[in-house]
C-alpha positions, 0 to 999 in steps of 0.5 A, a space after each residue: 305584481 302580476 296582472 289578473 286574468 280572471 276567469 269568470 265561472 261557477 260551480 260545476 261549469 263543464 266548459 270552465 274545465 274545457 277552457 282551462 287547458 287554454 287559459 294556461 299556456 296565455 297565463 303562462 306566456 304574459 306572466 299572469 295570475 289566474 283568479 277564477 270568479 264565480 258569479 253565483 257569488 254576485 247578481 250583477 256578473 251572474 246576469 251578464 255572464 250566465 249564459 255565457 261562462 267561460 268569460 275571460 278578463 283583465 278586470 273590466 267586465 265590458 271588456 271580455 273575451 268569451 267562451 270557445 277560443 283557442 289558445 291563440 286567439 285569447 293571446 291575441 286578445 290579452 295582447 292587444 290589452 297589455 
């Protein structure tokens, strides 16, 4: 089964959508499943993430790599967590 990377967003995020042309290429190239949480959906992401979505993740919402990145350096962070 593939890994998750989980990006965690919310309805009408508009940095979600700048960050996707990003995210793709990573999933792409670790053979990763994309699974988009949104946080409005649970207090507890909502109060660690709202000011800062685009978050992504492997599972560990300690351990996440937020919003602006560039496609090289989330490969670099999904790298060194694999």
């Amino acid at each position: 089964m593939a890994v998750e990377l989980i990006l965690y967003t919310t309805l009408g995020c508009t940095l979600c959508e700048k960050a996707k042309p990003e995210i793709w290429p990573v999933v792409e190239m670790f053979g990763l499943r994309l699974r988009q949480v949104d946080i409005a959906e649970d207090d507890e992401l909502m109060e660690r993430f709202s000011r800062s979505i685009p978050v992504v993740g492997l599972g560990d919402p300690e351990d996440t790599c937020p919003w602006p990145f560039t496609r090289t350096q989330l490969a670099e962070w999904v790298s060194t967590r694999l």
